[in-house]
VEXDRENVO-572839 format. One record per residue (C-alpha): residue number from 1; residue in one letter; y, x, z. Coordinates in Angstrom, 1 decimal. Layout:
<nodes>
NODE  resi  resn      c2      c1      c3
NODE   NUM     A       Y       X       Z
...
</nodes>
This chain:
<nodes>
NODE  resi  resn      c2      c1      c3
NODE     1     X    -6.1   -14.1   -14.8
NODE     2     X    -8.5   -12.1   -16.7
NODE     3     X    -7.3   -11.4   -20.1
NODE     4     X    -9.0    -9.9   -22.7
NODE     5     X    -7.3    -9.1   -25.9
NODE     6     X    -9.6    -8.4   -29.5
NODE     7     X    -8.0    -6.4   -31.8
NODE     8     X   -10.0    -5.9   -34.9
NODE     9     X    -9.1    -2.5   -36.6
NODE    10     X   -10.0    -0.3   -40.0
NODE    11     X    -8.1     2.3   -40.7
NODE    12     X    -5.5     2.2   -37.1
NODE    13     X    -5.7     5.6   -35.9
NODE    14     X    -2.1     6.3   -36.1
NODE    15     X    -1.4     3.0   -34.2
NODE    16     X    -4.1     3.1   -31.7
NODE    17     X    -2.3     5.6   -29.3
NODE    18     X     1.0     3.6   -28.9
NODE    19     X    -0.4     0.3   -28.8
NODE    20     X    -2.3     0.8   -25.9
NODE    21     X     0.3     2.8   -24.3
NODE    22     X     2.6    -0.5   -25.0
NODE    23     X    -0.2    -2.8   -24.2
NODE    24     X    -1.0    -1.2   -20.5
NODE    25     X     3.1    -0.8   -19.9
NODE    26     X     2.9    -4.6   -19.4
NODE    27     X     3.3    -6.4   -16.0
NODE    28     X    -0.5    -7.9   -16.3
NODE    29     X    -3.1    -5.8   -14.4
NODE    30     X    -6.0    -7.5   -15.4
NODE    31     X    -5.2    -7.4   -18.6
NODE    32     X    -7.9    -5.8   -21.0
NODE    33     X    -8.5    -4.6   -24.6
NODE    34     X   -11.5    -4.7   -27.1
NODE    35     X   -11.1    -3.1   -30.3
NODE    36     X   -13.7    -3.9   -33.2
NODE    37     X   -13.6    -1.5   -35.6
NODE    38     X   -15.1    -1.5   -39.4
NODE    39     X   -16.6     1.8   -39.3
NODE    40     X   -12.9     2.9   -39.9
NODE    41     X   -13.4     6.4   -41.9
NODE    42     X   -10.0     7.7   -40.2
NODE    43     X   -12.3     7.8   -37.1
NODE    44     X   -10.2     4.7   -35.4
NODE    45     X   -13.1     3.4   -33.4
NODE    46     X   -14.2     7.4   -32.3
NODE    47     X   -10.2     7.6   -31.3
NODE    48     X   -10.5     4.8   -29.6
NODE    49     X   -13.7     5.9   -27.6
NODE    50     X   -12.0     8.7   -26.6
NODE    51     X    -9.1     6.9   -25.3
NODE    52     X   -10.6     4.3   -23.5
NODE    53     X   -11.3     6.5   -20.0
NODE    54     X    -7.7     6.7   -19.4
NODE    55     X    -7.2     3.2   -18.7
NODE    56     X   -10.1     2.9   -16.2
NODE    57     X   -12.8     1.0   -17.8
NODE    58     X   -10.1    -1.8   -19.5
NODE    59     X   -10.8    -0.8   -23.2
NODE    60     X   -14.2    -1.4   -24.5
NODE    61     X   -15.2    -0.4   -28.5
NODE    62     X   -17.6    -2.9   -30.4
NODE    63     X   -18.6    -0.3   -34.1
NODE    64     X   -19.8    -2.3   -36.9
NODE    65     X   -21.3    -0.5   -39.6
NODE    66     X   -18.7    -1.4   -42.3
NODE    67     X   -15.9    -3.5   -43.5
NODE    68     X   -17.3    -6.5   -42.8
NODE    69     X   -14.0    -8.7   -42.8
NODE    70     X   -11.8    -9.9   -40.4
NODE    71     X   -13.4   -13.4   -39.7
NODE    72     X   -16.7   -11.8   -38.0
NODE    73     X   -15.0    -9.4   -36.3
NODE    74     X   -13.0   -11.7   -33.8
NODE    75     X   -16.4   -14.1   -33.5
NODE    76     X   -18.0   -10.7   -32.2
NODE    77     X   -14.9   -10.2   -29.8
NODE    78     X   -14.9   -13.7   -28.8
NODE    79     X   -18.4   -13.4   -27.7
NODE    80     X   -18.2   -10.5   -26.1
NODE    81     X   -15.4   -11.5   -24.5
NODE    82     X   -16.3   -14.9   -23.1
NODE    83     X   -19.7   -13.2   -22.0
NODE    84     X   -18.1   -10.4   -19.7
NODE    85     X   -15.8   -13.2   -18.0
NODE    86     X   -12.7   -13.2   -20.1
NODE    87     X   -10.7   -15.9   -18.8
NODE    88     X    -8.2   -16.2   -21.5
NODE    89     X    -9.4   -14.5   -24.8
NODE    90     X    -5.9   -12.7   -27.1
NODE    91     X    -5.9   -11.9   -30.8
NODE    92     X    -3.5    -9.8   -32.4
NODE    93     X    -3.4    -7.0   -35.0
NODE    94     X    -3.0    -3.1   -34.1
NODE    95     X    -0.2    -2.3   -36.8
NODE    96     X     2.8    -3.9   -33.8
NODE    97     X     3.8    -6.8   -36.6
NODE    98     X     2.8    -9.0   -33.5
NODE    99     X     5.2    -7.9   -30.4
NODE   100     X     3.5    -6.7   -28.0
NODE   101     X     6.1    -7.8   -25.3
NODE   102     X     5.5   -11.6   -26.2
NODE   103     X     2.2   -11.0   -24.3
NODE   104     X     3.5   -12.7   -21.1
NODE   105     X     5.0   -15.7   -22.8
NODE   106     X     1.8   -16.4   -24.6
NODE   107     X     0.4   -15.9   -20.8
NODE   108     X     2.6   -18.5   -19.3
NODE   109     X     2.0   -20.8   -22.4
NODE   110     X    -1.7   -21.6   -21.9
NODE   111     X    -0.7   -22.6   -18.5
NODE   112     X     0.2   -26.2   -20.2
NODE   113     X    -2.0   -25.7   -23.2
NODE   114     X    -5.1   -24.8   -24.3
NODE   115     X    -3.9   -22.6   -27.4
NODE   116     X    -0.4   -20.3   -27.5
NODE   117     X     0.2   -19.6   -30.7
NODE   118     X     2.7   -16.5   -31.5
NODE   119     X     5.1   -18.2   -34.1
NODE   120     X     7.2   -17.3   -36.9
NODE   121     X     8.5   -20.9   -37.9
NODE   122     X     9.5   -22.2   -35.3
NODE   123     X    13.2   -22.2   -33.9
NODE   124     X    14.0   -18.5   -33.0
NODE   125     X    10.9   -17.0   -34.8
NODE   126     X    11.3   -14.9   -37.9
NODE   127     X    10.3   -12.9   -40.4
NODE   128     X    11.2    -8.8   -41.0
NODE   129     X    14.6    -8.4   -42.0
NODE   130     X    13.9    -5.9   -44.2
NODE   131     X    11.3    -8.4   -46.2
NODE   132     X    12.6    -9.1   -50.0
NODE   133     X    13.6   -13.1   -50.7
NODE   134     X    10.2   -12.9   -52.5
NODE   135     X     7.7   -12.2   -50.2
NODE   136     X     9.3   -14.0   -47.4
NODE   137     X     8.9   -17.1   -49.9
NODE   138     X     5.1   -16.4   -50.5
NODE   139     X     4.6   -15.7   -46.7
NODE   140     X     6.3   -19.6   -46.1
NODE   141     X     4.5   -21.0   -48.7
NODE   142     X     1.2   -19.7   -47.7
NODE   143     X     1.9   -21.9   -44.6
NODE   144     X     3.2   -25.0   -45.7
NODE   145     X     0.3   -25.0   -48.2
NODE   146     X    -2.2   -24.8   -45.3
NODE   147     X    -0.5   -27.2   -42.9
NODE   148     X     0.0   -29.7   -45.5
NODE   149     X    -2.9   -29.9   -46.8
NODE   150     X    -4.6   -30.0   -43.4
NODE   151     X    -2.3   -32.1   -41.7
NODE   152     X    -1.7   -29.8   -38.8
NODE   153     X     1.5   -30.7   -36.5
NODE   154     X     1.6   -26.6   -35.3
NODE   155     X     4.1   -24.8   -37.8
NODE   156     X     2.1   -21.0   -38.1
NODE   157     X    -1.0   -22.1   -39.1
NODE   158     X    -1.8   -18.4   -40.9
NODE   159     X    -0.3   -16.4   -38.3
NODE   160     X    -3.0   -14.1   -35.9
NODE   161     X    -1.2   -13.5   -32.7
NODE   162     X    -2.3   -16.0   -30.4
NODE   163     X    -4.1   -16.4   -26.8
NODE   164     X    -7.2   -19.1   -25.9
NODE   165     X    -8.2   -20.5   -22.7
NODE   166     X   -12.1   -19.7   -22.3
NODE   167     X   -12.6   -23.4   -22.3
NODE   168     X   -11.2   -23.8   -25.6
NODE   169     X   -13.3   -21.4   -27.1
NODE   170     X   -16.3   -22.6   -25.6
NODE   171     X   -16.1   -25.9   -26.4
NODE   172     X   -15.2   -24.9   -30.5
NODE   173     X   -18.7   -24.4   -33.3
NODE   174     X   -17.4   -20.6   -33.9
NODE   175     X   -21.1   -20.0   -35.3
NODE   176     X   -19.7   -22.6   -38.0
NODE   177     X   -16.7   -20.7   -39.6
NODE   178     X   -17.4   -19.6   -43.2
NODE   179     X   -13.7   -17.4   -43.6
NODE   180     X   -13.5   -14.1   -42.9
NODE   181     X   -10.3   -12.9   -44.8
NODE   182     X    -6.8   -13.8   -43.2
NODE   183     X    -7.9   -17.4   -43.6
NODE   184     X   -10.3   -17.3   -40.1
NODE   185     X    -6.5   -18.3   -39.2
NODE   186     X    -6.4   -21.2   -40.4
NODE   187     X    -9.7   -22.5   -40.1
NODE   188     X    -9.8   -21.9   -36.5
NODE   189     X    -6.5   -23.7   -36.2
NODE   190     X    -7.7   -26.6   -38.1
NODE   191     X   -11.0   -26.9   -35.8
NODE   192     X    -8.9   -27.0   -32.2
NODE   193     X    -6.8   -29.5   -33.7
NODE   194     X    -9.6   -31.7   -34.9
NODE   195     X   -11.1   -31.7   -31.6
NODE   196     X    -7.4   -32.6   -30.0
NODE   197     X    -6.7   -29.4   -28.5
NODE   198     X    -3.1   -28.7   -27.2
NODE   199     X    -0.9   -25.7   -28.7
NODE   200     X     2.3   -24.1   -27.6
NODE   201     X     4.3   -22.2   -30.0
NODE   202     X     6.0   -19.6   -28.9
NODE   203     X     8.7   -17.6   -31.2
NODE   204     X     8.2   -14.0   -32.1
NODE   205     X     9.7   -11.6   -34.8
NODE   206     X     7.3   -10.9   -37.0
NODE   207     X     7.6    -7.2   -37.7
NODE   208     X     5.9    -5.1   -40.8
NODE   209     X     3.7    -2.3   -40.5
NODE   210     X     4.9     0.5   -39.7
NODE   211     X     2.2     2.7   -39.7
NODE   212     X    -0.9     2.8   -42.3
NODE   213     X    -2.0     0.4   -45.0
NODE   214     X    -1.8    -3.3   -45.3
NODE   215     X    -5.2    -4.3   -45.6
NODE   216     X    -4.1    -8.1   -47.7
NODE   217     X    -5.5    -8.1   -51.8
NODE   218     X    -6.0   -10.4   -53.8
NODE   219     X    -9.9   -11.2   -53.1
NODE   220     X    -8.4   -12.4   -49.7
NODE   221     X    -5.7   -14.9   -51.2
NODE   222     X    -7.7   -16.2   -53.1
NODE   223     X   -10.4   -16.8   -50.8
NODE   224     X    -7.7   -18.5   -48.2
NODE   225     X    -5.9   -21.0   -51.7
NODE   226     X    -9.9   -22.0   -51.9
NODE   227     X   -10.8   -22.0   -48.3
NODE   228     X    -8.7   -24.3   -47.1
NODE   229     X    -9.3   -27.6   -49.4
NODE   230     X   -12.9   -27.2   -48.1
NODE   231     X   -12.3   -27.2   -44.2
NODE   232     X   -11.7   -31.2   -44.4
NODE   233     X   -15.1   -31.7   -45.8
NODE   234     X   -16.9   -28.7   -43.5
NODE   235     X   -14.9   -30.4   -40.3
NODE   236     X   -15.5   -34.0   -40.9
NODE   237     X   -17.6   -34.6   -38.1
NODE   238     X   -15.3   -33.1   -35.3
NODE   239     X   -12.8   -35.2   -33.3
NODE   240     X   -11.3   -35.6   -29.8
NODE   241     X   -14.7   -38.2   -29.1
NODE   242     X   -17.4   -36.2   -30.3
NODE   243     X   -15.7   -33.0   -28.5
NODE   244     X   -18.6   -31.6   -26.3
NODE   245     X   -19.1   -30.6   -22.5
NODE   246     X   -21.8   -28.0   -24.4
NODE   247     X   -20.9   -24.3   -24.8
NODE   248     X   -21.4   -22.8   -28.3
NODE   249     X   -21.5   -19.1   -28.1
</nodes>
């Protein structure tokens, strides 16, 4: 299967180097990376250039010309993806909180689903050890907030480490999604469900950075407490019957 896996990036240049390493160590030849980098001003995208001849034409570089958020970055990869033949389209962050080594699982998932999801809260998932009682609270909140208020049956509706079947994508109005903070998580949760795509959660450990800066502030939480009262209203017109044989790239 050909997998390609968007990683957006600003500021990764000390992960870069060991992800890829980790990623390419993994048992799936066709697997393949495309970083989209921000215009990172450690040079992430230039390192990443640089790297990409190594791994024989399996890492490709989209540069944007600034921090433009992490909403567009993945509707850039999931073009660019889908339109070179990506069978099966990956998200994930470069800082290794997602593990790399859950890769497969997520592979075998979408073999009965049309979404694997990467999760945190479900049986065998966590968070960092190392997390305070405090911000282990906020991060659970966060989600309940979102899947109640939504109605969603999945139980990481925030987190970003998750693997599409091209179909799924294809079939979902990504020229219609407004978020581009760590919301985009949610919102492209809640479309799937509304158009009665499957998931499969698998469980991960949830690791924090531990390389370089987080890139969360408070512009971005509030954008996603907002956000996600007005995806009922944005969505209203999607369900399982109006679900389209029509691609939307």
């Amino acid at each position: 299967m050909n997998i390609t896996i968007v990683i957006p990036t600003y500021n990764e240049a000390e992960n870069i180097p060991k992800l890829f390493a980790a990623l390419f160590d993994l048992p799936l030849p066709e697997l393949s990376l495309l970083i989209v980098d921000d215009n990172s001003p450690d040079g992430t995208g230039r390192l990443a250039e640089s790297l990409a001849p190594r791994y024989g034409g399996r890492v490709n570089v989209l540069h944007r010309a600034g921090k433009m958020g992490l909403g567009t970055a993945y509707i850039e990869g999931f073009r660019y993806a889908l339109e070179h033949g990506a069978q099966a389209v990956g998200q994930m962050d470069a800082d290794f909180s997602h593990p790399v080594a859950k890769i497969p699982e997520l592979v075998c998932a979408i073999g009965e689903a049309d979404i694997a999801i990467g999760s945190r809260y479900v049986a065998g998932g966590s968070l960092d050890e190392r997390w305070p009682l405090w911000r282990k609270g906020l991060s659970a909140w966060g989600n309940f907030y979102a899947r109640t208020l939504l109605g969603l049956p999945l139980r990481d509706v925030t987190g970003g480490f998750r693997l599409w079947r091209r179909e799924t994508l294809l079939n979902m109005p990504l020229e219609r999604v407004r978020s581009n903070g760590y919301v985009f998580q949610v919102e492209i949760a809640y479309i799937a469900h509304r158009l009665g795509f499957k998931h499969k959660e698998v469980p991960i450990y949830f690791a924090d950075r531990r390389w370089g800066k987080s890139k969360m502030n408070f512009r971005i939480q509030l954008e996603a407490a907002l956000r996600v009262w007005r995806l009922p209203w944005a969505y209203r017109d999607l369900s399982v019957e109006t679900r389209s044989a029509a691609t939307h790239l």
